[in-house]
Every structure is written in structure tokens, then in C-alpha cells.
N, C-alpha and C positions, 0 to 999 in steps of 0.2 A: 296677581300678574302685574300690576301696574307698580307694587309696592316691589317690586323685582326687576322692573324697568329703569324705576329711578333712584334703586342701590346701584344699577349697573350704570347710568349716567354718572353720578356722583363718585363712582370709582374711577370710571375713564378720564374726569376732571382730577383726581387726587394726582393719578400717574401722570398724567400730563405737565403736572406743575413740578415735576422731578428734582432734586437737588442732588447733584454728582457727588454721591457719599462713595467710598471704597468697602471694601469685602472685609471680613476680619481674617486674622491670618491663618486662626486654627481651623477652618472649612467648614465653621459651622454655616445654615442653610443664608441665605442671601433675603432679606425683602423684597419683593419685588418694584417695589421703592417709596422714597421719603423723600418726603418735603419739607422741611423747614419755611416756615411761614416766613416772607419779607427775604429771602437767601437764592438765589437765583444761582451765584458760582461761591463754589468754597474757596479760601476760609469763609463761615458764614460770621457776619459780625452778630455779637451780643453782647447787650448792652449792661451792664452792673446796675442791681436795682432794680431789673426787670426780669419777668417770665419769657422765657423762648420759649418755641411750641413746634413740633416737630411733627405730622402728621405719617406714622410707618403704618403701612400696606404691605401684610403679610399673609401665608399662606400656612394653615395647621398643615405639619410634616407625619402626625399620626393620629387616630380617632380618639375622641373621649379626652379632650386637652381640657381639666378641671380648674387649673390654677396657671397663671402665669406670672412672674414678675420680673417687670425689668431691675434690669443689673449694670452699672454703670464705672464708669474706670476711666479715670484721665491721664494722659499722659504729657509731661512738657520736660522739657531739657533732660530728658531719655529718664523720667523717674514717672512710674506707673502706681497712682493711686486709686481707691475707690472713692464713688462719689455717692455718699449716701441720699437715700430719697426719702421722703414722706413715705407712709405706707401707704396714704389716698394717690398718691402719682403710681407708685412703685408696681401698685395692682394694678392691674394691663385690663384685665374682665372688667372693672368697676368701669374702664377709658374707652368702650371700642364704642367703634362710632357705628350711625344707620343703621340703627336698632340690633346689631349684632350682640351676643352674650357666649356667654361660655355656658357649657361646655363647647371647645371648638373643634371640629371634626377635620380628619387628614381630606386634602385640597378645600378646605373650606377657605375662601379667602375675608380678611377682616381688615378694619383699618385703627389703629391705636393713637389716641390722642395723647401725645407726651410732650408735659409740659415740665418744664424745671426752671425753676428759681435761680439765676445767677445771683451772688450775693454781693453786697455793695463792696466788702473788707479784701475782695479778687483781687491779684493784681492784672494791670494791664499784659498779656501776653497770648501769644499762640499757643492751644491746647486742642489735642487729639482724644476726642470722645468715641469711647466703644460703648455702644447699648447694644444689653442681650438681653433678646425676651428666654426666661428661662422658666421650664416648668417644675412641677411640686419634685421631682427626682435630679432639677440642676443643669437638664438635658437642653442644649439651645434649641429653639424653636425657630428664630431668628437674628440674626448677628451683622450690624454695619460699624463704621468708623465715620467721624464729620470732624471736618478740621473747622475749630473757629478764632477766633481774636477775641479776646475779651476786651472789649470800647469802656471808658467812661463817659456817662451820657452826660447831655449837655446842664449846663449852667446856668440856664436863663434867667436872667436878674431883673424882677418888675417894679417901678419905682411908684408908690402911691401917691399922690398929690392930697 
């Protein structure tokens, strides 16, 4: 009971901290929402060189969900590529947070820790991220869009004496 209290605390704080992602266009199901760590309004910035980390709060759409993995696609100046992942990010089950595991059952809800690696060699620009949690047959489970900017971080120059 208590360990079902403070899943249910810890959820009401995920959704709370919401970050105004959009729908994806093909209907697949919606999360019930994501956070981007440090991102309050979009664009959310990310910095080159560094891990973003997105926390999605989703809900299994049918029983017995064994496998998931997120699926990534960027888009900028209307040209729509994939974004490959690690296979340790990419697995969804290996990410979900407060003690959740797979297999995940229809209305169960769970929260997925996804983090990705911006890479230094990015160029600076606006890009349209679609992540789909997809299962072992490709079927969305859940589907958002996050516009961000891609920043180069700072320069800080420290002089030794």
C-alpha cells in the first residue's frame, strides 16, 4: 500500500512539471505527458555535448506489452530523418521508472526515462523531435512531437596561475 502511495505521489509530480510537447500527426495514442528536464516552454534548448532527458508518462493501450522501443525522427528545413539510439536508451522496459517493468498491461500507466545524447558535430538549429514508443509488431503505443534549438554550450576559459 504505501509502496502504491508513493508511485502515485511521484506520478502527480512527473505530470505536473508538464512540458507543452504536441500530438503526432498520424493519431497515434498521446502520453499523457512529458517533461523535459530544465524545459518549461518549448523550443526546449539543448545543449551539444550534453544528455537531454525527457521523462514520458504513458499509458499501456493493450495487455501483455513485452517489448518496447523508442523510435526517433527529426525534422528541420522540412527534411525528416531518423535518429538513431543506443540500444540501452532505445529499450523503453530496461528505462521505466518506480519500480515498473514490462511486461506492461492495457491502462497500466508507467513513466520512461529517455535520455539522448546531443552530439557536439550538430549544427546550431531548430528541430522537430517525434518519439514513438513502439512495440515488438511496430504498433505505437505512444507518440509526441518537442520542438527544440540546438545551443552550443558555453566556453568557459579558466586561467591557471
Amino acid at each position: 500500500m504505501l509502496k502504491l502511495f508513493v508511485v502515485s505521489i511521484a506520478l502527480l509530480i512527473a505530470g505536473a512539471a508538464a512540458t507543452n510537447v504536441k500530438q503526432c500527426k498520424n493519431g497515434q495514442p498521446f502520453p499523457l505527458s512529458v517533461d523535459v528536464i530544465g524545459c518549461d516552454e518549448v523550443p526546449c534548448d539543448v545543449v551539444k555535448g550534453t544528455t537531454a532527458l525527457m521523462n514520458v508518462h504513458f499509458v499501456g493501450t493493450k495487455d501483455n506489452i513485452r517489448n518496447l522501443t523508442a523510435v526517433v525522427h527529426a525534422t528541420t528545413i522540412g527534411i525528416t530523418v531518423p535518429y538513431d539510439l543506443p540500444p540501452e536508451v532505445a529499450n523503453v522496459c530496461d528505462n521505466l521508472l518506480y519500480g515498473a517493468n514490462c511486461p506492461i498491461y492495457k491502462t497500466e500507466d508507467v513513466v520512461y526515462s529517455f535520455k539522448f545524447f546531443i552530439e557536439s558535430h550538430y549544427p546550431e538549429i531548430s528541430v522537430s523531435v517525434q518519439v514513438s514508443l513502439e512495440d515488438e509488431t511496430g504498433e505505437s503505443i505512444a507518440c509526441f512531437v518537442c520542438n527544440v534549438k540546438v545551443r552550443k554550450g558555453s566556453t568557459t576559459t579558466y586561467l591557471l596561475e
